[in-house]
Every structure is written in structure tokens, then in C-alpha cells.
N, C-alpha and C positions, 0 to 999 in steps of 0.2 A: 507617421501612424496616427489614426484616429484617437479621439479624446480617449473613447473604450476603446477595449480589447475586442477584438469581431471571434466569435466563438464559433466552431461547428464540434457535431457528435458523430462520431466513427460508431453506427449500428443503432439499434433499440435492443441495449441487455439495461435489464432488473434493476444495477447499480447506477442507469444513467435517469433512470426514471422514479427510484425511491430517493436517492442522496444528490445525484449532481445537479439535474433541472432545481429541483427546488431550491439549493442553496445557490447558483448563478443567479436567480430572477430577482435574492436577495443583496447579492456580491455587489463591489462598488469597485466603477473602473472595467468591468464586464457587461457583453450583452451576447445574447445566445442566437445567434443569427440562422444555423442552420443545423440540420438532422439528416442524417444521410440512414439506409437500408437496402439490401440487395431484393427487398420488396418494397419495390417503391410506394405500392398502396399502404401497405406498415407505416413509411414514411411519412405518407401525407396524412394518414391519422393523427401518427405523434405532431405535425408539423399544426395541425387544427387543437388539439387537444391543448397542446401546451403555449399555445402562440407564437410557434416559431416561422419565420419570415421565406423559409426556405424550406424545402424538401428535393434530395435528390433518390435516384432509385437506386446508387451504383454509389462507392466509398470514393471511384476514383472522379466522379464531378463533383463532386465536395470538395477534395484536395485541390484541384485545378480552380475550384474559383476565387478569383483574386480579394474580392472584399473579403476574405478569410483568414485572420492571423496566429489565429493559434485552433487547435483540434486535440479535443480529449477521445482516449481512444482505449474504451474498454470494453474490446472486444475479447472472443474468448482467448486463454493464453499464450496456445501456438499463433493465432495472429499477431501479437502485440510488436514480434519484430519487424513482419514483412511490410506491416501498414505504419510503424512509426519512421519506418527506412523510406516508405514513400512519400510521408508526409512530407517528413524532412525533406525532403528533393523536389517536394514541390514548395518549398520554401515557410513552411507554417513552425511555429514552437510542438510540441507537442507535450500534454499531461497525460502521462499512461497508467494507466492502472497497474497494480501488485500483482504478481511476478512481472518484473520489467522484458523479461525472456526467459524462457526455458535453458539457458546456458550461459556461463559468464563469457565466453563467446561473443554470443550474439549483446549483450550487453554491450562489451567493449566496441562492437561495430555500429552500433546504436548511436554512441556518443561520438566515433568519430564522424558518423556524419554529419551529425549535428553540429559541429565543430566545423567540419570542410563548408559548412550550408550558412554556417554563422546563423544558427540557430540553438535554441533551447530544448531538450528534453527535460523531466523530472518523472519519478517513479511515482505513483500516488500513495503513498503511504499518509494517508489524511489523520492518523492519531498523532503525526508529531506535530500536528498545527495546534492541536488542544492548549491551554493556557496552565492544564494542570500541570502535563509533563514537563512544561517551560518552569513550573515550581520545584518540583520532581529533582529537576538537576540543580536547580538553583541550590536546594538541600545537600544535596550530594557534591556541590562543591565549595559548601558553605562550613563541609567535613558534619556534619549535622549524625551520621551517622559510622562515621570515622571511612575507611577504604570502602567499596564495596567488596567484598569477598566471594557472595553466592547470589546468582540473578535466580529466580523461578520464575517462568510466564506459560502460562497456560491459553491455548481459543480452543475450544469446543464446540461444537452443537450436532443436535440428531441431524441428518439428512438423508431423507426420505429418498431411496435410489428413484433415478431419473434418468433412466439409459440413452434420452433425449438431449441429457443438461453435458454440456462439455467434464463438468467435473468428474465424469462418469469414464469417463475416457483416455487414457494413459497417454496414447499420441497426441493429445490436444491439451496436455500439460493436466491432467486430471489430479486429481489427491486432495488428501489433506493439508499434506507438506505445502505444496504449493499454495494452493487455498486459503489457509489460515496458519500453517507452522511460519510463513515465511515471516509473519509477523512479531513472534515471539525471536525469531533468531535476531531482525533487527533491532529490537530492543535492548534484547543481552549485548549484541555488538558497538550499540548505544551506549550504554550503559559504563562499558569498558574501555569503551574508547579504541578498541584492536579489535583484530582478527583472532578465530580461535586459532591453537596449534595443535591441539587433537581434538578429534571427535568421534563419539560413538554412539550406536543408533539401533534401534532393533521397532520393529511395524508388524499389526496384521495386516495382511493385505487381502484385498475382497478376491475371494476364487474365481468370479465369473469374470472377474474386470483388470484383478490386477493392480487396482489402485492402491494408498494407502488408506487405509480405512482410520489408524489411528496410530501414533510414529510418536515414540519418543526418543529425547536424544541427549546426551552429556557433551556440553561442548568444556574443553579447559582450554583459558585463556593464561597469559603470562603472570609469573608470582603464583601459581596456585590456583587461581580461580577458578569458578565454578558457575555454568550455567546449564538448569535442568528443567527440559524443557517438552511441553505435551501439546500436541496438536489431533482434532479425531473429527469425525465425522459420525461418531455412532454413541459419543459418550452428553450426557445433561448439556448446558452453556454454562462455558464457563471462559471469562474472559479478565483473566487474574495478572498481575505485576506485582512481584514481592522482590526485593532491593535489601540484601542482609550485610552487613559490615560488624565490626565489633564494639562498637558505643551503639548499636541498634537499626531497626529497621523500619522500612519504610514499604506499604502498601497499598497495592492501587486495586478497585473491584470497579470492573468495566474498562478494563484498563485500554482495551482497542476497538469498543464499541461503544462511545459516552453521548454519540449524539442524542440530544434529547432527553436525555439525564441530567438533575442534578447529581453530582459527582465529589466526591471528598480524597483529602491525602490523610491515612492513618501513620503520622511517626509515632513509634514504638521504642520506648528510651527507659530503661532501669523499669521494666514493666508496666509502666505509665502511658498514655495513650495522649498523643495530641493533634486534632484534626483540623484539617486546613479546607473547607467548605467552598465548592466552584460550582454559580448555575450553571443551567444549561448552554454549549456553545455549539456552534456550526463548522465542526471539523471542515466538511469540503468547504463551505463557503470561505472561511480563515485561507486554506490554500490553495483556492482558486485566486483570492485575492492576492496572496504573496507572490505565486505565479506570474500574476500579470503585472507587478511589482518588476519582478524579475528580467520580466519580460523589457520592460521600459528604462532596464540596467540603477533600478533605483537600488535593487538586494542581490545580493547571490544566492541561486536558489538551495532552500535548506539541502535535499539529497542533491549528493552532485554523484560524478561518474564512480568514485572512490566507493561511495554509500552502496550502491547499485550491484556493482562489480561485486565487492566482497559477499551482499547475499546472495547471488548468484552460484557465485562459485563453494561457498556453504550448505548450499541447496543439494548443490553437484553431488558433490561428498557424502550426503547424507542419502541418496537416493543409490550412490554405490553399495552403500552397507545396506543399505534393507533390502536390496533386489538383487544381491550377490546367492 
């Protein structure tokens, strides 16, 4: 393998052109060799625009070409299995964006390829690369706030319908849930270190679409525990992590959107307040880097198939109760 990592992007979506170009061109051990689109003049824009070396018109010459080691692929959600299954097969790692698939399913078949191909997948959940949450637990296993007992995590924001935008669309993995709930479930499962073993869920759901407009859910995990948890499309932003146990708690504001914030940890101990102050960091750039880390078998990559699988199949669950 090359000194760098040779990079290509599955499509021109929002997240590859606000967050991933920008922190690759910073990443070290990375270089961003190619841009693929099923319009290929789209392509060759992005491919001018951002100085990338390559443009293809079609996902599947991207994957076929050999200078290519790894492909980030966040495309919209129902693709994420068909094209990390190809990727895989045509022998690349793959970094996929949040929800890894629409099914734990398609999850578990994900990874066996990746496995038969002796290659890598990872799910992109880019807030566990942050340096705060790396403190977060340090705390929490430091007993700083004694067991954890109740998780709360909230992602929010307005979104303005776009009958255009996949997330508007139920067979193409649309919601909230999917969207931004997924995120709050990883953390609680974070957090606890298991799986839940009940869970209860209630959502409006938009009439025209069907989607989840805004889903909350009670997951209980073992011993009692408690995680409560909001995800919406229609409610302020709000992107909250609060971590309760019985010597106190611990709270995070921007807890899954910090890029570009400076950022703080509020422990909260005998009413007393003490904050732990992090500048700004580059969530994707941190796990692009660890990626290719990973990739060069120097780490094992933080989500592995265990990570993936369990929100998946969480997801499941919670989309039978709101849509029963």
C-alpha cells in the first residue's frame, strides 16, 4: 500500500462537501484522489472545484479502479448496503455514513463481506472521534459520577420538507429516527456498555409521507436503567448528552454536532459545577485518520460489527412500535 490512503467519494451529497472534503485535505496519511456521480458533469465540477485528481460519471468506475483503497460512501440510506457490498467486492475498506443499513440484516451481511474480502467497513458516527467524549468516559469510569443510572440524549432540528431530499421518503430510509435518533441510541448503548432489553416508542408521523417527524423513545437496559430519548425534524436544535448516576452528573451541549465549537464537560457534583473546556476539533478529520489507522492494522477500528448490528437492530424495534 501507498504511504497515503488513496481515497474516493460514492456521489456529491451535502455531508461529503460541508464535513468530509474539507477535513481529508487536512487528515494526515490521507489523500482524496477521486469523486464519482451518476452525473458525471456534477462530477467533474466537484472534481475542478475541490482539486480532486479524478472524476468518474458512474459509482461503479470508481470502485473498479485500482489506485483506490478505501471509498467513503454517504450516499442516501437505502444505498448504503448495495454500494458498500460492492465496494467490498471490489476490494476497497469502506467508511459509511450513519445508519450503516436500514436493517440489522443487511448490517450483519455488510460485515461478512467485508471479512470474506479481508477488508474494513466502519459506520461513520464521527462524534465518537471527538476528544471530549474520550473525557466523558474517562469520567465515568473514573466512577466520577458513581454507576450511570439515566442516559438523556436529544438531536433536533427544523427541516424544512423537501420531497426531493431522501429524508422525505420512507423507502429510502427517511426519518428522523434514522436521521439523527440513531445517534442518540448509540450513545445511550455507549454509555451502558449493552444492549437495551425493553423498549418503548411512540412518534408523529407526517401524513403525507409517513416519516417520523419526531420519535421518542424509553429504552431499559439491565439493573434498572434508563435511557430517554428525542429525536425530530420539526422541533428548535438541539443536540443535548446528559449522563445521571448517584454522586452526579455529567453534561454535554452539542453533544453530536461540536465541529467547530469550542465545546465544555459540565460535572455536576453536590450542586456544584465543574467544567472541563475542549477547543475546537475536526470530528471527521480525527476519523478519517483513525480509519486509515485501521486500515494499516495499526488500531482496531473504534465501531466494529457488534457497534453497528446492535443499532440497527434497536432501530428495528423502534420503527415496529411507531408504525404498528
Amino acid at each position: 500500500m501507498t504511504e497515503k490512503i488513496r481515497w474516493g467519494i460514492l456521489g456529491c451529497a451535502a455531508i461529503a462537501e460541508k464535513a468530509f472534503i474539507p477535513a481529508i485535505k487536512k487528515a494526515a496519511g490521507a489523500e482524496l484522489l477521486a469523486i464519482s456521480s451518476r452525473d458525471a458533469e456534477k462530477a467533474n465540477d466537484w472534481a475542478a472545484r475541490f482539486g480532486i485528481k479524478k472524476a468518474f460519471g458512474s459509482y461503479e468506475e470508481l470502485l473498479f479502479d485500482l489506485e483506490i483503497d478505501a471509498v467513503y460512501n454517504p450516499l442516501p440510506n437505502h444505498l448504503h448496503h448495495s454500494l458498500t457490498i460492492a465496494a467490498l467486492r471490489a476490494g476497497k475498506h469502506v467508511l459509511c455514513e450513519k445508519p450503516l443499513a436500514l436493517t440489522a440484516a443487511e448490517v450483519r451481511e455488510m460485515f461478512a463481506e467485508a471479512e470474506k474480502n479481508r477488508r474494513l467497513v466502519m459506520e461513520g458516527f464521527m462524534y465518537r472521534f471527538h476528544p471530549r467524549l474520550k473525557r466523558v468516559l474517562e469520567l465515568i469510569e473514573s466512577g466520577a459520577i458513581g454507576e450511570p443510572l439515566v442516559v438523556r440524549a436529544t438531536f433536533n432540528f427544523i427541516f424544512d420538507r423537501d420531497p426531493a431530499n431522501y429524508r422525505w421518503n420512507p423507502s429510502s430510509g427517511g426519518g428522523a429516527l434514522y436521521d439523527v435518533g440513531c445517534y442518540t441510541l448509540n450513545a445511550a448503548r455507549l454509555i451502558f456498555r449493552s444492549e437495551p432489553v425493553r423498549i418503548e416508542a411512540a412518534a408523529r408521523l407526517d401524513e403525507k409521507t409517513g416519516i417520523d417527524l419526531t420519535t421518542s423513545v424509553l429504552c431499559e437496559f439491565t439493573g434498572n436503567r434508563q435511557a430517554l430519548l428525542t429525536c425530530s425534524f420539526e422541533l428548535e436544535f438541539q443536540s443535548t448528552l446528559e449522563i445521571s448516576g448517584r454522586l452526579g452528573r455529567i453534561f454535554l451541549d452539542r453533544a453530536f454536532s461540536a465541529k467547530h465549537f469550542e465545546t465544555e464537560i459540565q460535572l455536576l457534583r453536590n450542586q456544584k459545577a465543574e467544567i472541563f473546556h475542549f477547543p475546537p476539533a475536526d470530528q471527521f478529520q480525527l476519523m478519517i485518520e483513525h480509519f486509515g489507522r485501521a486500515i494499516r492494522g495499526e488500531v482496531t477500528p473504534l465501531l466494529d460489527s457488534n457497534d453497528s448490528y446492535g443499532n440497527a437492530l434497536a432501530i428495528e424495534k423502534i420503527l415496529r412500535l411507531i408504525r404498528r
